[in-house]
mmCIF file as Biopython writes it, N, C-alpha, C and O atoms, coordinates in Angstrom:
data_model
#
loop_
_atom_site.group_PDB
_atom_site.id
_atom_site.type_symbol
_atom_site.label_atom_id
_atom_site.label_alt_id
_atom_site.label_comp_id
_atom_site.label_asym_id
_atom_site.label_entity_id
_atom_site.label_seq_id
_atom_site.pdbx_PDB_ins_code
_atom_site.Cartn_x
_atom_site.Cartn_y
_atom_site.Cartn_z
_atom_site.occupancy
_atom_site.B_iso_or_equiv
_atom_site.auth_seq_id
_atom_site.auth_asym_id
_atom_site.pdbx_PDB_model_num
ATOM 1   N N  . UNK A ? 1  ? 14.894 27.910  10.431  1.0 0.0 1  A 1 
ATOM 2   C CA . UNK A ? 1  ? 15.617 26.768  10.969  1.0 0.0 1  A 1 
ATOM 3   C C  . UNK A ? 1  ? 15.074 25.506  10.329  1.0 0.0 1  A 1 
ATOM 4   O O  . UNK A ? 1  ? 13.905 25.386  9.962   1.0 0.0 1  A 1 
ATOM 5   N N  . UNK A ? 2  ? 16.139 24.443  10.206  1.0 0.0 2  A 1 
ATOM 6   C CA . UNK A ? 2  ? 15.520 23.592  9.212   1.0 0.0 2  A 1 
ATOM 7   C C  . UNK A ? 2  ? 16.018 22.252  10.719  1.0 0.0 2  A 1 
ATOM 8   O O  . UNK A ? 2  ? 16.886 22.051  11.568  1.0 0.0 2  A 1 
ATOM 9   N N  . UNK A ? 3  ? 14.456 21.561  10.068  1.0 0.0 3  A 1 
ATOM 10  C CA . UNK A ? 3  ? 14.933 20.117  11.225  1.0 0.0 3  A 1 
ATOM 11  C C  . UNK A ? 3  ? 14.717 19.184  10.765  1.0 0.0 3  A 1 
ATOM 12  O O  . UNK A ? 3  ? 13.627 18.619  10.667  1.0 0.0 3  A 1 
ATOM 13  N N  . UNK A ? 4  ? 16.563 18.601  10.107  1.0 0.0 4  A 1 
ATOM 14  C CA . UNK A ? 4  ? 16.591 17.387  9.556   1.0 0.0 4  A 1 
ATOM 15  C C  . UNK A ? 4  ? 16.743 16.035  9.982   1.0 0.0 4  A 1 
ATOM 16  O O  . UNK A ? 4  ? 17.657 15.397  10.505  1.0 0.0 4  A 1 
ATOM 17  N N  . UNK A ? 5  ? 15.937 15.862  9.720   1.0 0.0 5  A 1 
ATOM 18  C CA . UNK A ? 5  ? 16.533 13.890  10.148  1.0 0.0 5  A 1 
ATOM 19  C C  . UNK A ? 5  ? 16.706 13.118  9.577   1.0 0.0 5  A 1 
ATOM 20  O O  . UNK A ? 5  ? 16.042 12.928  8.558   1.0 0.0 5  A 1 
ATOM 21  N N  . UNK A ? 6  ? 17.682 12.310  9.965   1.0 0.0 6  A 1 
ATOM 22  C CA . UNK A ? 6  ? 18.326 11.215  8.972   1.0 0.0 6  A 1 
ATOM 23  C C  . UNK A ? 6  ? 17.238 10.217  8.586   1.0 0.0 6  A 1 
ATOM 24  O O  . UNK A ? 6  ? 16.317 9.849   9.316   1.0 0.0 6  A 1 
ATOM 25  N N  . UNK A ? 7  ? 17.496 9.805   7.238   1.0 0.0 7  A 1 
ATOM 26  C CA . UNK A ? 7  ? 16.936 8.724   6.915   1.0 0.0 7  A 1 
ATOM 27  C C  . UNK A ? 7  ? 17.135 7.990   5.184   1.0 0.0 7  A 1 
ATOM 28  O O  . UNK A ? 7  ? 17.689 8.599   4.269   1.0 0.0 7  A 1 
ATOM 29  N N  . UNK A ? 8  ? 16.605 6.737   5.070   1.0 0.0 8  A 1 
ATOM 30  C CA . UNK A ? 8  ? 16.711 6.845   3.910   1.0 0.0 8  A 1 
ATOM 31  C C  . UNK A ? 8  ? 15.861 6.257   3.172   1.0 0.0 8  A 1 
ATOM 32  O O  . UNK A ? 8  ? 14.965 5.490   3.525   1.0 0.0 8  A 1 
ATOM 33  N N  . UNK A ? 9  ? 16.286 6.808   1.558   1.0 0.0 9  A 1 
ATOM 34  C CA . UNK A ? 9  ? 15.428 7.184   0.475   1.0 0.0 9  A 1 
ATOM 35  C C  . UNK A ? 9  ? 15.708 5.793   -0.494  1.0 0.0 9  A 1 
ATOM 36  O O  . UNK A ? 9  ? 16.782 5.455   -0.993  1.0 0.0 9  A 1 
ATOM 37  N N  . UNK A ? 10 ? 14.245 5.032   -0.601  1.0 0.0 10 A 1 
ATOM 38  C CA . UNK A ? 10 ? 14.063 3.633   -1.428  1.0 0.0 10 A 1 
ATOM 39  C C  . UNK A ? 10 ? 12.854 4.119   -2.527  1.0 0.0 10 A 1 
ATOM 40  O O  . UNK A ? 10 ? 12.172 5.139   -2.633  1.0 0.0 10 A 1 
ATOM 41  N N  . UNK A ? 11 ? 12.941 3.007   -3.191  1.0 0.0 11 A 1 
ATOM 42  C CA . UNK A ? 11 ? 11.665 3.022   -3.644  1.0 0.0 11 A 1 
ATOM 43  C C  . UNK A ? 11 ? 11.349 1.498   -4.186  1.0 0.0 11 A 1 
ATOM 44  O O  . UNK A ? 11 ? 12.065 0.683   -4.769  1.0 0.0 11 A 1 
ATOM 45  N N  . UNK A ? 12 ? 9.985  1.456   -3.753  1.0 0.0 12 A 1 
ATOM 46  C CA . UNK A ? 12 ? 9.196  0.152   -3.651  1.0 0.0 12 A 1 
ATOM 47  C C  . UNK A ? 12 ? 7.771  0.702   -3.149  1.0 0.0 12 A 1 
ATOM 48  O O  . UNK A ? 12 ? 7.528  1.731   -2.519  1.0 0.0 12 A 1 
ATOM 49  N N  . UNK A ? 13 ? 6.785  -0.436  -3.685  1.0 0.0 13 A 1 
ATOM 50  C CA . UNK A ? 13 ? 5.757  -0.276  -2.555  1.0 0.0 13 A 1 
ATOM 51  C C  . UNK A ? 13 ? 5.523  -0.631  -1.248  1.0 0.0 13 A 1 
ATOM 52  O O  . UNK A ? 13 ? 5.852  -1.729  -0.798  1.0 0.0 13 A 1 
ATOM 53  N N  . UNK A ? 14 ? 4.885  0.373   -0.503  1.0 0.0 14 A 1 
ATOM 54  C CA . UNK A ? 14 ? 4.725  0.355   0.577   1.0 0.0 14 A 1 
ATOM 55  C C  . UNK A ? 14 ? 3.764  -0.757  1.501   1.0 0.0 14 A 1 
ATOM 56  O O  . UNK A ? 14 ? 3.018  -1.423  0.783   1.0 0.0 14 A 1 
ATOM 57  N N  . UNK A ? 15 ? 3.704  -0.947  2.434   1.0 0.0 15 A 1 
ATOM 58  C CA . UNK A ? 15 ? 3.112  -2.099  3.311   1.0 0.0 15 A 1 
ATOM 59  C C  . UNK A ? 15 ? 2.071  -1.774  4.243   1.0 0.0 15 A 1 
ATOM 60  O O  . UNK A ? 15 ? 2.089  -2.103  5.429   1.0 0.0 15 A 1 
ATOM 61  N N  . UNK A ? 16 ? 1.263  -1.192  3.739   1.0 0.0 16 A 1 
ATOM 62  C CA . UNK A ? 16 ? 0.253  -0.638  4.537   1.0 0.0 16 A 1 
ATOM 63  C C  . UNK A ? 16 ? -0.551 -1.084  5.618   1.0 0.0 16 A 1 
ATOM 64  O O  . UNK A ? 16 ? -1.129 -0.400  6.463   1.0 0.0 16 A 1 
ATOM 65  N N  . UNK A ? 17 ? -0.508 -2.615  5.455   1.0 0.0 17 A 1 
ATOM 66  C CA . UNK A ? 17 ? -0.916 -3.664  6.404   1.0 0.0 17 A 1 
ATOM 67  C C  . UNK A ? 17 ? 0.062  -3.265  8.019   1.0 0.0 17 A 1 
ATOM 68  O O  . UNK A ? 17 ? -0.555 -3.122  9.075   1.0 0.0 17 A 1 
ATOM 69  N N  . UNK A ? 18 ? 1.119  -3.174  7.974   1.0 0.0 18 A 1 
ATOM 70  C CA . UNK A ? 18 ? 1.840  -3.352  9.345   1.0 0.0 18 A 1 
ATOM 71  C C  . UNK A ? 18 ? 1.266  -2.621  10.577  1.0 0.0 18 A 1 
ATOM 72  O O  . UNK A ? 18 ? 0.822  -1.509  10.293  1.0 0.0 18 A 1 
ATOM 73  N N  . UNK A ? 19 ? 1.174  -2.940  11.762  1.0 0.0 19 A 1 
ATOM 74  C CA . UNK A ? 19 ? 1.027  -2.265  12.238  1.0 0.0 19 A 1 
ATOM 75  C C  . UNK A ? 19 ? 1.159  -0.848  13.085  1.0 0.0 19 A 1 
ATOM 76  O O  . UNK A ? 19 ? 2.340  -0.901  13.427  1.0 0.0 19 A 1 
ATOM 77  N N  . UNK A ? 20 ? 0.777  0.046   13.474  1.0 0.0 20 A 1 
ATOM 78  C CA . UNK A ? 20 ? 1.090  1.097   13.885  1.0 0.0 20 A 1 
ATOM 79  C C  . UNK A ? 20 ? 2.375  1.194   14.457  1.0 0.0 20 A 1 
ATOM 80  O O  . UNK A ? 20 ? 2.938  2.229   14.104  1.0 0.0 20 A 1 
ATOM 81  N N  . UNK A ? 21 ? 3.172  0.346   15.364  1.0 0.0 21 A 1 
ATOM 82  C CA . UNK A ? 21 ? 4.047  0.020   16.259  1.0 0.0 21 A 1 
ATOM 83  C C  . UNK A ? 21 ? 4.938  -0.095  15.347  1.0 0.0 21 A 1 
ATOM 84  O O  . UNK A ? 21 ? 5.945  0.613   15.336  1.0 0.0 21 A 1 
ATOM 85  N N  . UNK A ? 22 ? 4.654  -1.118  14.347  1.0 0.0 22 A 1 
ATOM 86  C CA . UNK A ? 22 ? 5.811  -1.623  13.488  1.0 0.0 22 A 1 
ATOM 87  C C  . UNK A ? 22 ? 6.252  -0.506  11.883  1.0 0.0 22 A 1 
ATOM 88  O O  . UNK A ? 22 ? 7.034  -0.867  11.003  1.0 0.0 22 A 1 
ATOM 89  N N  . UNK A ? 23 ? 5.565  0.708   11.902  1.0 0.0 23 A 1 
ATOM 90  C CA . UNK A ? 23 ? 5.731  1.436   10.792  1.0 0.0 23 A 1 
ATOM 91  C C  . UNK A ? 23 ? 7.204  2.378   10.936  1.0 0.0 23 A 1 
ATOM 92  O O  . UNK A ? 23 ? 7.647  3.246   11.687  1.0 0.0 23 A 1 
ATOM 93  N N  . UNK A ? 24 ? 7.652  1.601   9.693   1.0 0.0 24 A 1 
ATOM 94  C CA . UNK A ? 24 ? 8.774  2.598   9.853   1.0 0.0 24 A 1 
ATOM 95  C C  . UNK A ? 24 ? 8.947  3.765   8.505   1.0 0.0 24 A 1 
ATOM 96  O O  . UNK A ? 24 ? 9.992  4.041   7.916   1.0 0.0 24 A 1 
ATOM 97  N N  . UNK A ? 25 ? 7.858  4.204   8.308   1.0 0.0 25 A 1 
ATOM 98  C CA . UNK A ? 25 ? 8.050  5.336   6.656   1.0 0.0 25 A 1 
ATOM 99  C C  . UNK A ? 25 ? 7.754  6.255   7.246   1.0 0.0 25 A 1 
ATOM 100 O O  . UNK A ? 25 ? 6.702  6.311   7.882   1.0 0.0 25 A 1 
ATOM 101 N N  . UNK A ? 26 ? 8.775  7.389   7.170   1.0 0.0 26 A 1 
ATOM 102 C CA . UNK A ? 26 ? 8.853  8.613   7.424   1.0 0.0 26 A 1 
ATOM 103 C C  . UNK A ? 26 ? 8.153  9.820   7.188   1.0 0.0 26 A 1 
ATOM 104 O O  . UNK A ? 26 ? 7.757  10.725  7.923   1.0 0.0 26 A 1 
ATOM 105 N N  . UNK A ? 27 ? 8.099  9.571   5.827   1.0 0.0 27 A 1 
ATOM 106 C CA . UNK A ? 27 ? 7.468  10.282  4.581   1.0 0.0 27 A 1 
ATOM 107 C C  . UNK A ? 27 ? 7.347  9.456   3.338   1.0 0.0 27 A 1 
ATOM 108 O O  . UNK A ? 27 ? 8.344  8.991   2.786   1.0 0.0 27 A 1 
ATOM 109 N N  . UNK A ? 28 ? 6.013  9.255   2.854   1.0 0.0 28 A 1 
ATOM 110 C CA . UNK A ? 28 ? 5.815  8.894   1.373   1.0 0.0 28 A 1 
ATOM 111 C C  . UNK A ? 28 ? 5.703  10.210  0.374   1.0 0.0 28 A 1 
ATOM 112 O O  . UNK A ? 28 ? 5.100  11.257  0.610   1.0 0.0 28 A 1 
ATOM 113 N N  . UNK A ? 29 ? 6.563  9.807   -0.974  1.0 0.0 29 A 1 
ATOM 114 C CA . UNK A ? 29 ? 7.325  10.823  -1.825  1.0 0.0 29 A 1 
ATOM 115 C C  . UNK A ? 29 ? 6.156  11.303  -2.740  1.0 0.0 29 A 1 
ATOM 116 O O  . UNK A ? 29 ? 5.699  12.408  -3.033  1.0 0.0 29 A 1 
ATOM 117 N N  . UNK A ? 30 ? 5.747  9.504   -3.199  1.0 0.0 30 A 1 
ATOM 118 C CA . UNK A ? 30 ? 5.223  9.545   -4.059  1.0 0.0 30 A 1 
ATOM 119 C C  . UNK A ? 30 ? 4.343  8.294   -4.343  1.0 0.0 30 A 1 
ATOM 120 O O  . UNK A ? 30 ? 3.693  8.562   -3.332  1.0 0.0 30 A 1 
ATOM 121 N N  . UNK A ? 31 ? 3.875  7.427   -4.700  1.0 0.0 31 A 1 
ATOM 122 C CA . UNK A ? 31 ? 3.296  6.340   -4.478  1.0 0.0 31 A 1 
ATOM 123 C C  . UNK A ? 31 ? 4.256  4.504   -4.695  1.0 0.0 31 A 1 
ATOM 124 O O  . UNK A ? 31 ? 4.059  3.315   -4.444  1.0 0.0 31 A 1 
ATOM 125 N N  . UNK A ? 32 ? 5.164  5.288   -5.234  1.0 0.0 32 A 1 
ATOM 126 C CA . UNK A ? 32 ? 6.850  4.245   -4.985  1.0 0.0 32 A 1 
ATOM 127 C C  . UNK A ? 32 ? 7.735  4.454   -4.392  1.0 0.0 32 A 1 
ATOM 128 O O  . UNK A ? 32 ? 8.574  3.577   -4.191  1.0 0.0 32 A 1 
ATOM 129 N N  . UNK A ? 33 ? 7.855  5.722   -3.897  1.0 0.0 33 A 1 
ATOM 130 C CA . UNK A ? 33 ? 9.061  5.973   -3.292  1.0 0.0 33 A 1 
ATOM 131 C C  . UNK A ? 33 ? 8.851  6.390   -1.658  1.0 0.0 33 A 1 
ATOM 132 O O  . UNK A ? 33 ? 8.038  7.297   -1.478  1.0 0.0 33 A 1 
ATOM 133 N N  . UNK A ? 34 ? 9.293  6.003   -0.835  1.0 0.0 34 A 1 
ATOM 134 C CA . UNK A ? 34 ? 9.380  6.808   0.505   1.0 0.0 34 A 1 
ATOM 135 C C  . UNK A ? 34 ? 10.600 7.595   1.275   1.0 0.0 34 A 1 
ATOM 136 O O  . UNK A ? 34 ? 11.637 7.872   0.672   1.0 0.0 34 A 1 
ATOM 137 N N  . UNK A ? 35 ? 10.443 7.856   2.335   1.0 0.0 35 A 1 
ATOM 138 C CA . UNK A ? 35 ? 11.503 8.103   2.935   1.0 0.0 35 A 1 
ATOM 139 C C  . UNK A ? 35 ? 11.534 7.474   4.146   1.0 0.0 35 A 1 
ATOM 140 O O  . UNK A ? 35 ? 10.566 7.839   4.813   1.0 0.0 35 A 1 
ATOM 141 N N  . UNK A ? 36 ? 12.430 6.454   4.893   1.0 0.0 36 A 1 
ATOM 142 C CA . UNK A ? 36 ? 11.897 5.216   5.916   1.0 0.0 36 A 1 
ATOM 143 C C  . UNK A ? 36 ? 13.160 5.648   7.117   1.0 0.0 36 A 1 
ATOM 144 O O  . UNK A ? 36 ? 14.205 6.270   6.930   1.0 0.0 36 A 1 
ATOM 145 N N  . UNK A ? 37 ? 12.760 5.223   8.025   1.0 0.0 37 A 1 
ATOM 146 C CA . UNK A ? 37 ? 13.685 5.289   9.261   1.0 0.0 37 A 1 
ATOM 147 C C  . UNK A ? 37 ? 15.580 4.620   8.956   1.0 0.0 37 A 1 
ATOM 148 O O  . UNK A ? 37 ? 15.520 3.540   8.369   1.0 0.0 37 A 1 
ATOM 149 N N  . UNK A ? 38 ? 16.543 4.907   9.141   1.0 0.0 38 A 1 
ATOM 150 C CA . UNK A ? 38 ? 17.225 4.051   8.595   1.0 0.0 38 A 1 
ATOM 151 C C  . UNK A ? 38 ? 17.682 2.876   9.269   1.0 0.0 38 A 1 
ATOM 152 O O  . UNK A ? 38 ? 18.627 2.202   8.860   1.0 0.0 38 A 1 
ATOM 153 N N  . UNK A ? 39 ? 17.171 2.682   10.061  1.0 0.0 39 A 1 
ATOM 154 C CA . UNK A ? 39 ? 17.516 1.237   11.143  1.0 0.0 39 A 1 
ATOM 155 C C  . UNK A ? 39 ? 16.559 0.250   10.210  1.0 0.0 39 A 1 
ATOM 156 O O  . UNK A ? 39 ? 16.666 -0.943  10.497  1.0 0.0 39 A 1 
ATOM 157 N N  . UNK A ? 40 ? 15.875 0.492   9.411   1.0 0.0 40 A 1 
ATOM 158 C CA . UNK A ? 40 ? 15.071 -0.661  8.748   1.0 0.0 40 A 1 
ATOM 159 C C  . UNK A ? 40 ? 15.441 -1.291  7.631   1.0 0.0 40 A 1 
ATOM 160 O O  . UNK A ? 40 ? 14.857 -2.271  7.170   1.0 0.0 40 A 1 
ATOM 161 N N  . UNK A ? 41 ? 17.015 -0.433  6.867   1.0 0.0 41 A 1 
ATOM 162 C CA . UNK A ? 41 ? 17.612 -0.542  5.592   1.0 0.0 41 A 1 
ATOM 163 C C  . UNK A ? 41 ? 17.752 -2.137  5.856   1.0 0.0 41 A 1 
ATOM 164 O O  . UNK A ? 41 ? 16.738 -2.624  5.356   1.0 0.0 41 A 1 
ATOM 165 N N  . UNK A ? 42 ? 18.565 -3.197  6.426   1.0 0.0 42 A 1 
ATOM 166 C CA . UNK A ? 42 ? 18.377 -4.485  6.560   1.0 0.0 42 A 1 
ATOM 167 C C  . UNK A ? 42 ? 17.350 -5.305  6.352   1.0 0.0 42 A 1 
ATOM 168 O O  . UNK A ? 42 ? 17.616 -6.257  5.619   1.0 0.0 42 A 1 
ATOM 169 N N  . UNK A ? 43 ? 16.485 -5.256  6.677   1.0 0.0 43 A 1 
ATOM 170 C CA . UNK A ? 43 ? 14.998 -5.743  6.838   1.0 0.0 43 A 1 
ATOM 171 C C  . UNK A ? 43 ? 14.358 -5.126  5.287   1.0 0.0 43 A 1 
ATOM 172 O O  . UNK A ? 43 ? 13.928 -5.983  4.514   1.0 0.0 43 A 1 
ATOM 173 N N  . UNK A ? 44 ? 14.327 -4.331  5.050   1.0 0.0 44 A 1 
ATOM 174 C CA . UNK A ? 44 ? 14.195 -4.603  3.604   1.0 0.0 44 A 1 
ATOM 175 C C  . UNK A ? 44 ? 15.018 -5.042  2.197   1.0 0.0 44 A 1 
ATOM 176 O O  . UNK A ? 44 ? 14.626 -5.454  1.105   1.0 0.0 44 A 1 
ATOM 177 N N  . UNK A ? 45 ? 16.184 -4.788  2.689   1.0 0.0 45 A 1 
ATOM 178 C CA . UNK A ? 45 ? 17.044 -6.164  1.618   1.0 0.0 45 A 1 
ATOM 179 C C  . UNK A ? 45 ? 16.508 -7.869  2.240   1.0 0.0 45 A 1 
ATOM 180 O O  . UNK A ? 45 ? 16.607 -8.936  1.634   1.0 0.0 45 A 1 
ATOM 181 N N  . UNK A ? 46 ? 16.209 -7.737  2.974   1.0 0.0 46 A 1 
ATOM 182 C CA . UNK A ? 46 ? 16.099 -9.127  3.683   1.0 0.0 46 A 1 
ATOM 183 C C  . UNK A ? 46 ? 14.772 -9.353  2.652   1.0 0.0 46 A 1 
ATOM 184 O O  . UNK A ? 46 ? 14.841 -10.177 1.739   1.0 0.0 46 A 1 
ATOM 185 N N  . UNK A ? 47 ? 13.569 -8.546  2.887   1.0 0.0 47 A 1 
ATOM 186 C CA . UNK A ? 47 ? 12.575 -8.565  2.278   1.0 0.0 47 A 1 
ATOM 187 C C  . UNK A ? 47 ? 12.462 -8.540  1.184   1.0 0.0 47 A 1 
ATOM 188 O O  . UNK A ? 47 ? 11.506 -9.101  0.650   1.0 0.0 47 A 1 
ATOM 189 N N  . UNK A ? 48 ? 13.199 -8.024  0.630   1.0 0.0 48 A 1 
ATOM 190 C CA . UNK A ? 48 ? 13.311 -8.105  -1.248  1.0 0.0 48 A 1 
ATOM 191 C C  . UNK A ? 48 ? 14.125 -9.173  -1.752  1.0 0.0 48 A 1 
ATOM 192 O O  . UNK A ? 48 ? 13.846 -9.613  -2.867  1.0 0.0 48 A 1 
ATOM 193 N N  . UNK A ? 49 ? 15.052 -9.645  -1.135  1.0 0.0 49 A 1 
ATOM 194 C CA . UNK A ? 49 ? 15.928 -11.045 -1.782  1.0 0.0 49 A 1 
ATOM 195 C C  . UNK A ? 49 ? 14.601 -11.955 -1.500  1.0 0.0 49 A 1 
ATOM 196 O O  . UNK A ? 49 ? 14.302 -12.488 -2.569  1.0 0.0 49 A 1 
ATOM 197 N N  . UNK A ? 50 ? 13.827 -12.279 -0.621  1.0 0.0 50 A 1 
ATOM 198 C CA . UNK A ? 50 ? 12.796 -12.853 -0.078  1.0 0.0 50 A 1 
ATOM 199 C C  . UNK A ? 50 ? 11.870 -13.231 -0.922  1.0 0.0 50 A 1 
ATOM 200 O O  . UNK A ? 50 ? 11.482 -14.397 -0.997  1.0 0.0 50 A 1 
ATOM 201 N N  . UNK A ? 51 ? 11.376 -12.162 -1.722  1.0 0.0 51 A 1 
ATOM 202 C CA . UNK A ? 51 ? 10.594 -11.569 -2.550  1.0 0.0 51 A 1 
ATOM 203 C C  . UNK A ? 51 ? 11.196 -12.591 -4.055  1.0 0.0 51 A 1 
ATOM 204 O O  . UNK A ? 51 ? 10.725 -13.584 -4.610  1.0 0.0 51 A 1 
ATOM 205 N N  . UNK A ? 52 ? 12.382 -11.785 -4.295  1.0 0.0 52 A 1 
ATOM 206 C CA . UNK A ? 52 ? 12.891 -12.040 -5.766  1.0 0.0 52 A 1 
ATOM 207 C C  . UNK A ? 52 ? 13.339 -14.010 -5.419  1.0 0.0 52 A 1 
ATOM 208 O O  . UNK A ? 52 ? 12.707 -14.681 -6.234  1.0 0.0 52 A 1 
ATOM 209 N N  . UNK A ? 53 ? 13.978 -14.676 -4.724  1.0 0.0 53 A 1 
ATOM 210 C CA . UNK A ? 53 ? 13.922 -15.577 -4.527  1.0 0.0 53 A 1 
ATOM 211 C C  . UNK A ? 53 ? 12.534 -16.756 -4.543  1.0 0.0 53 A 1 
ATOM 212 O O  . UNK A ? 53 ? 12.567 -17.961 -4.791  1.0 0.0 53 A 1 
ATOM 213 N N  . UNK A ? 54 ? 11.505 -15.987 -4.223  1.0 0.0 54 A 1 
ATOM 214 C CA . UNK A ? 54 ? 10.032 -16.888 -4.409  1.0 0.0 54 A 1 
ATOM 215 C C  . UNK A ? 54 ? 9.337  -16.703 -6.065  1.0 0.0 54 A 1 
ATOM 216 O O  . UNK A ? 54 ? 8.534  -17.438 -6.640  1.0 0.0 54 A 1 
ATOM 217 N N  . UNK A ? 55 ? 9.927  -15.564 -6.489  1.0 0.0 55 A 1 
ATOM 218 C CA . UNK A ? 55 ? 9.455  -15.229 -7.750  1.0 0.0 55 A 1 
ATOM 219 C C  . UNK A ? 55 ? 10.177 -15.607 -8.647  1.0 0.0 55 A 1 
ATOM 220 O O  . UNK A ? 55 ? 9.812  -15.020 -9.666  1.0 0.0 55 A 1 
ATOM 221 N N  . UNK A ? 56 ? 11.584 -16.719 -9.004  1.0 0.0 56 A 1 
ATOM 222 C CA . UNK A ? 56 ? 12.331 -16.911 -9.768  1.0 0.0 56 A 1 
ATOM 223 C C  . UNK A ? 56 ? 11.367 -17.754 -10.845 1.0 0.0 56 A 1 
ATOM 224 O O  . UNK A ? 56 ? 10.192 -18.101 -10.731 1.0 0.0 56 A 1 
ATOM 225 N N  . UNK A ? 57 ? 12.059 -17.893 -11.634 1.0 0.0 57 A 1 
ATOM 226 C CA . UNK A ? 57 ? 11.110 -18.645 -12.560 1.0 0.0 57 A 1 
ATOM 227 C C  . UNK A ? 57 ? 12.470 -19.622 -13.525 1.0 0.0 57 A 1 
ATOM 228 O O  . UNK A ? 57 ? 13.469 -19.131 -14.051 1.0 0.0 57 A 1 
ATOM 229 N N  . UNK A ? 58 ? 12.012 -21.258 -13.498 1.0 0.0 58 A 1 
ATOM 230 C CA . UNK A ? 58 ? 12.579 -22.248 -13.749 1.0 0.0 58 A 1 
ATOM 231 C C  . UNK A ? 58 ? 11.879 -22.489 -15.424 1.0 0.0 58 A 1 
ATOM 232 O O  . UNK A ? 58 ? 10.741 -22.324 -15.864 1.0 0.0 58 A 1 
ATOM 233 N N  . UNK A ? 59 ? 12.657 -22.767 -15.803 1.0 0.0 59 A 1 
ATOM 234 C CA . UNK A ? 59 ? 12.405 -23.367 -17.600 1.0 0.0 59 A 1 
ATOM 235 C C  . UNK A ? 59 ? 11.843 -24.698 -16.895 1.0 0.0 59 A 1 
ATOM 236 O O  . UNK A ? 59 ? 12.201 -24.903 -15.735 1.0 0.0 59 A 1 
ATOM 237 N N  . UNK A ? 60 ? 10.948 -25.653 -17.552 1.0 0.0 60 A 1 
ATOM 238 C CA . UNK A ? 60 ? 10.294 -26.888 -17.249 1.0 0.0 60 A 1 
ATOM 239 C C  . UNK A ? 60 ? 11.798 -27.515 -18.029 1.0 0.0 60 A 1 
ATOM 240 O O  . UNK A ? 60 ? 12.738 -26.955 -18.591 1.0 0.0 60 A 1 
ATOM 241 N N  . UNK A ? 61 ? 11.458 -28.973 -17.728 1.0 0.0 61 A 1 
ATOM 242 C CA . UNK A ? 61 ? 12.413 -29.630 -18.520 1.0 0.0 61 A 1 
ATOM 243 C C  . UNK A ? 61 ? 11.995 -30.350 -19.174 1.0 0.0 61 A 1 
ATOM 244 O O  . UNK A ? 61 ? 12.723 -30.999 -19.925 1.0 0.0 61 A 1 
#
């Protein structure tokens, strides 16, 4: 018998800091990839536009 549960499959690094309460990785794959609860898919686009938005990089003028 197989017992599947939904979830889904990203890859990024992981956040090891959070706390116990707040962990939502299911299974780590591999050291980039996990497998995360899927109620959290939001919250990490949120977190990565977040991310890529602070890291843009402007030509000087």
């Amino acid at each position: 018998m197989v017992n599947a549960i939904k979830g889904l499959f990203i890859s990024c690094s992981s956040n090891a800091s959070m706390p116990a309460s707040d962990k939502f990785i299911l299974h780590m794959l591999d050291p980039t990839h996990m497998f995360v609860q899927p109620h959290v898919a939001d919250m990490i686009r949120s977190k990565i536009s977040e991310f890529r938005d602070q890291n843009s990089y402007e030509k000087p003028s």
